[in-house]
Backbone as a chain_set.jsonl record, in Angstrom:
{"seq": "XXXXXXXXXXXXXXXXXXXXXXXXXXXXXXXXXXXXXXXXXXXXXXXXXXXXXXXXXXXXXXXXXXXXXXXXXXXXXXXXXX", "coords": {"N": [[0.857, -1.18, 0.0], [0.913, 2.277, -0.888], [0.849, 5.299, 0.588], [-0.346, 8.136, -0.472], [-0.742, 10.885, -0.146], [-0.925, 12.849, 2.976], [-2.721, 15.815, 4.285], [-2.913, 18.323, 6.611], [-6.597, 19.29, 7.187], [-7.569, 22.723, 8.196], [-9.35, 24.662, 10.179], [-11.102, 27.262, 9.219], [-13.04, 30.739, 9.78], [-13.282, 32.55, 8.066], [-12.866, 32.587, 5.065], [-11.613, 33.764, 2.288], [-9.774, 35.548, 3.899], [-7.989, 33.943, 4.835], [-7.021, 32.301, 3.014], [-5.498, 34.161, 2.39], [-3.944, 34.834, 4.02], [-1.536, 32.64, 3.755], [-1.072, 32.703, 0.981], [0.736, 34.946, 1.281], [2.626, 33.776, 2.584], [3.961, 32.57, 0.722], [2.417, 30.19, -0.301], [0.261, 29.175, -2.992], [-3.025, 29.195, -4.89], [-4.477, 26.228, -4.965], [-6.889, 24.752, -5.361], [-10.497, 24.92, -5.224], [-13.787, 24.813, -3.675], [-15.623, 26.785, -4.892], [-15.73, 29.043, -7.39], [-15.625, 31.691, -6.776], [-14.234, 33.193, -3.677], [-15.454, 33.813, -1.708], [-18.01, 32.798, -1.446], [-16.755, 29.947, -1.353], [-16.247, 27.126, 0.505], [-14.459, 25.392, 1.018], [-11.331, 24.83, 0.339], [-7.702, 24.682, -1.147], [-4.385, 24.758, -0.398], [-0.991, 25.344, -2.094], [2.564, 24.943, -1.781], [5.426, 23.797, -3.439], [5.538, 20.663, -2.287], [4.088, 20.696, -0.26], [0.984, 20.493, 1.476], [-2.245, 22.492, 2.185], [-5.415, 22.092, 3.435], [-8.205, 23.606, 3.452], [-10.85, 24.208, 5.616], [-14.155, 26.168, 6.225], [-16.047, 26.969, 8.748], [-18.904, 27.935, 10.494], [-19.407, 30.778, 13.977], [-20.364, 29.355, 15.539], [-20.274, 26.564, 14.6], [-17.552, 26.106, 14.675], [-16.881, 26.217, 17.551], [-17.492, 24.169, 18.466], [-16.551, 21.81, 16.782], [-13.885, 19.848, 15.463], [-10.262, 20.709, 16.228], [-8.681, 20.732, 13.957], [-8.334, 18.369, 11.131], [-7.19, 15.607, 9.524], [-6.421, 14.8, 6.146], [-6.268, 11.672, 4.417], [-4.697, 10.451, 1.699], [-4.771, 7.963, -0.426], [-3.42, 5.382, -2.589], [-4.701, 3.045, -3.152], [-8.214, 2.127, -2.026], [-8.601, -0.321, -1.974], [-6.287, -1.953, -1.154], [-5.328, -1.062, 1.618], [-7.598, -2.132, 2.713], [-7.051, -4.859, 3.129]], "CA": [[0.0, 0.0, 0.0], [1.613, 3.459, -1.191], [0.247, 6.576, 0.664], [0.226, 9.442, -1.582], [-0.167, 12.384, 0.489], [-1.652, 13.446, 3.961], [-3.049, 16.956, 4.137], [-4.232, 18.513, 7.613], [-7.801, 20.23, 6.955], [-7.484, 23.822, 8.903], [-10.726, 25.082, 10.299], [-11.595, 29.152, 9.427], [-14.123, 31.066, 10.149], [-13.062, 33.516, 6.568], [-11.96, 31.456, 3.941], [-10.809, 34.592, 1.866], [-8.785, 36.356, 4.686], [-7.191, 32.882, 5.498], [-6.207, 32.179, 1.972], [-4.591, 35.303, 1.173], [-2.378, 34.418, 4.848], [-1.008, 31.645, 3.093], [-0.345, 33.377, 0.084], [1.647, 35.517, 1.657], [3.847, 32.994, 3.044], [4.374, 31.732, -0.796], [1.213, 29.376, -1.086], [-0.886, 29.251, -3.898], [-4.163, 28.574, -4.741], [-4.277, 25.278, -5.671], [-8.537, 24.496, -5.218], [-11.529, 25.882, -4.162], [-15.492, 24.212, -4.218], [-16.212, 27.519, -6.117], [-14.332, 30.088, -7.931], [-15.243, 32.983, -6.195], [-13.828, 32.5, -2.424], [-16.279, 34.646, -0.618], [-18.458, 31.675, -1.685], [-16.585, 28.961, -1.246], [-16.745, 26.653, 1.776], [-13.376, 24.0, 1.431], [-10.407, 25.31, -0.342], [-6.783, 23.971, -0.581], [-3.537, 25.665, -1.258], [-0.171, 24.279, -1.992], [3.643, 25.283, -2.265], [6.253, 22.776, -2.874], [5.015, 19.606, -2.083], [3.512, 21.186, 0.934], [-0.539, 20.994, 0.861], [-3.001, 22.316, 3.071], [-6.89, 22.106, 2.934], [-9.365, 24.976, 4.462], [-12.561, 24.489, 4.974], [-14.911, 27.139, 6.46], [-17.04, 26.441, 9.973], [-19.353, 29.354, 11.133], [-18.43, 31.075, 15.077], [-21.275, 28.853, 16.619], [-19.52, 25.289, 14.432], [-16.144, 25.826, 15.18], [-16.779, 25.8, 19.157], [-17.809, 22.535, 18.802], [-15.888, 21.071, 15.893], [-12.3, 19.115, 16.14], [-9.212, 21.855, 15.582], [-7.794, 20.35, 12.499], [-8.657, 17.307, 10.593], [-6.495, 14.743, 8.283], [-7.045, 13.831, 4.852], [-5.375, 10.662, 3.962], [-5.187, 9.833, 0.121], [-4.211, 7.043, -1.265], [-3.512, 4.793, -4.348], [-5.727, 2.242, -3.709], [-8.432, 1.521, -0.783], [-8.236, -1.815, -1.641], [-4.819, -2.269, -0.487], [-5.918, -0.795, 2.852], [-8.588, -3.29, 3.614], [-6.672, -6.422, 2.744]], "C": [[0.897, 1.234, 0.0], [0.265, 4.67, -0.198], [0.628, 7.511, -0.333], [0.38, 10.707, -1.25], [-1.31, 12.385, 2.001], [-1.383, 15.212, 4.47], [-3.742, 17.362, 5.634], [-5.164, 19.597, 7.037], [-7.884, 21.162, 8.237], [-8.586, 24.353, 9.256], [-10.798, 26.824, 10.031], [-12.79, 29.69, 9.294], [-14.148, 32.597, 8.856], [-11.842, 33.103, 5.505], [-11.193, 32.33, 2.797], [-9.832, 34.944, 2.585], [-7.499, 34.835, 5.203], [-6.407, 32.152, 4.479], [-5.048, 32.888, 1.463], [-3.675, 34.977, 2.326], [-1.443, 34.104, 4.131], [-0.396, 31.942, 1.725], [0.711, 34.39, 0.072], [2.68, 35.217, 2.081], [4.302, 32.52, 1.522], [3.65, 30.635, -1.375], [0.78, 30.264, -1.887], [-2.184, 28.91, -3.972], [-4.419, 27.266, -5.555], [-5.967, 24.421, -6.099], [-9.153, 25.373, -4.742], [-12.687, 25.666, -4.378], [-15.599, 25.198, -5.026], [-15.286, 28.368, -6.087], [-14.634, 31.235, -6.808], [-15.262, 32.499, -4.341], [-14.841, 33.018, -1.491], [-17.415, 33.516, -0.913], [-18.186, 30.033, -1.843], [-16.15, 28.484, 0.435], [-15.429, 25.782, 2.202], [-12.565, 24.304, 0.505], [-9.094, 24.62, -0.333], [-5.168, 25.031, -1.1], [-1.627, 25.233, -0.848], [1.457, 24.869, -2.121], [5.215, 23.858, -1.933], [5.012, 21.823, -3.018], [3.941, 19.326, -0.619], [1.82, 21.611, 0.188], [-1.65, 20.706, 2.176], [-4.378, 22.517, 2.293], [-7.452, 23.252, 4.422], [-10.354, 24.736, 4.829], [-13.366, 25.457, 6.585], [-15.993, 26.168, 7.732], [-17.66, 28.335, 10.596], [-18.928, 29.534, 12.845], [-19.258, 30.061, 15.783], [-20.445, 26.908, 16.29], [-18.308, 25.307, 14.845], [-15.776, 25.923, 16.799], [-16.958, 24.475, 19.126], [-17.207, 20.787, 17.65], [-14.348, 20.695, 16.392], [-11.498, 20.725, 15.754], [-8.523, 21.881, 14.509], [-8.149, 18.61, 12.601], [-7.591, 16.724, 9.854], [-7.067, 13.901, 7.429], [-5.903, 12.73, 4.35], [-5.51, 10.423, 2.414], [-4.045, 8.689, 0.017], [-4.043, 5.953, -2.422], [-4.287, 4.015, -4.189], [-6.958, 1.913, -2.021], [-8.483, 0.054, -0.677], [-7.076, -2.063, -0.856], [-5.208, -1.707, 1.049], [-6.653, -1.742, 3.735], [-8.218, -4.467, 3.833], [-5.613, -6.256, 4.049]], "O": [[1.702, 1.274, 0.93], [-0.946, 4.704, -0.418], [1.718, 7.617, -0.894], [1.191, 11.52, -1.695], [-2.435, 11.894, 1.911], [-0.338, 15.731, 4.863], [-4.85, 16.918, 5.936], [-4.727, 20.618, 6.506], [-8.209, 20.63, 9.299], [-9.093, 24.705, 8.191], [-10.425, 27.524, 10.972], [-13.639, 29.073, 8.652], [-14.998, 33.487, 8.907], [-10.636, 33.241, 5.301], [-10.199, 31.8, 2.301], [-8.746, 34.722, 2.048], [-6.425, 34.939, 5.794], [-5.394, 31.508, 4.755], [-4.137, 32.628, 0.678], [-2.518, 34.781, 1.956], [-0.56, 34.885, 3.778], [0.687, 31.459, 1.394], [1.429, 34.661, -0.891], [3.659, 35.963, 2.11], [5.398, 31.961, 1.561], [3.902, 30.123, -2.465], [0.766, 31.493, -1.83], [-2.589, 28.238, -3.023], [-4.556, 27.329, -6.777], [-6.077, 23.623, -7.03], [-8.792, 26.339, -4.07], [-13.068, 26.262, -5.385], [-15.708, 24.793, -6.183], [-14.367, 28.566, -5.291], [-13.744, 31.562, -6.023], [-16.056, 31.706, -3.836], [-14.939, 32.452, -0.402], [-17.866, 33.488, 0.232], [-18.95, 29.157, -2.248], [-15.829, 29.258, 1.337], [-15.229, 25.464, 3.374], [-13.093, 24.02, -0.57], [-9.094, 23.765, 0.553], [-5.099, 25.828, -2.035], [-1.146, 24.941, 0.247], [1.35, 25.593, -3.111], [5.716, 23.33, -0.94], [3.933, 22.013, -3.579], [3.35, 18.35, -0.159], [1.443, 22.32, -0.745], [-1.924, 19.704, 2.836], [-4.566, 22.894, 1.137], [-7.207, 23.484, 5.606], [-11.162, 25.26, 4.063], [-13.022, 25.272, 7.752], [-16.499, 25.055, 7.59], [-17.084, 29.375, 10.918], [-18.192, 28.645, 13.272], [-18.768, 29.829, 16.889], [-20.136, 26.144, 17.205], [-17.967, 24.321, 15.499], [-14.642, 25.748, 17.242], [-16.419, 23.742, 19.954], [-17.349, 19.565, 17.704], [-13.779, 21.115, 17.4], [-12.041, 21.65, 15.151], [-7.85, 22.828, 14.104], [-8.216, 17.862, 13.576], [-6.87, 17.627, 9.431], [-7.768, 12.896, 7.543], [-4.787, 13.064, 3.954], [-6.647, 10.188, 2.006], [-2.851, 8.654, 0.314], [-4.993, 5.949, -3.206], [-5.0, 3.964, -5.191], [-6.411, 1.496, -1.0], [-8.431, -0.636, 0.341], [-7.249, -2.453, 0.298], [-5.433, -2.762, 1.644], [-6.494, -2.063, 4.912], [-8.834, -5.205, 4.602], [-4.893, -7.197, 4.383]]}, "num_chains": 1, "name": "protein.A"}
């Protein structure tokens, strides 16, 4: 079984103002559910081989949500289950 990448998912509560951070450090925009960001909800942004994911929780979800999530990808889930 090959992993291919693990990404932690960042919780914000302004998915524009939290993108452009990151761009400022030298990320890019590498995704985003919809083009325009003030409308989008789960974003991702990447430099290098370095890749984080965003996604958007309002002030009342993110009291009660985890602090950061992990996305696992990998080449096959078969190989996983076996």
């Amino acid at each position: 079984m090959m992993f291919v990448a693990v990404s932690p998912v960042c919780p914000t509560t302004d998915l524009s103002r939290t993108m452009a951070f990151w761009e400022r450090l030298g990320f890019e925009r590498d995704f985003a559910d919809h083009p325009d960001l003030r409308q989008a909800t789960y974003a991702g942004v990447r430099r290098e081989t370095l890749e984080l994911h965003l996604q958007t929780f309002t002030l009342d979800q993110i009291q009660t949500t985890q602090t950061m999530a992990m996305r696992i990808r990998l080449e096959s889930r078969i190989a996983l289950e076996a």
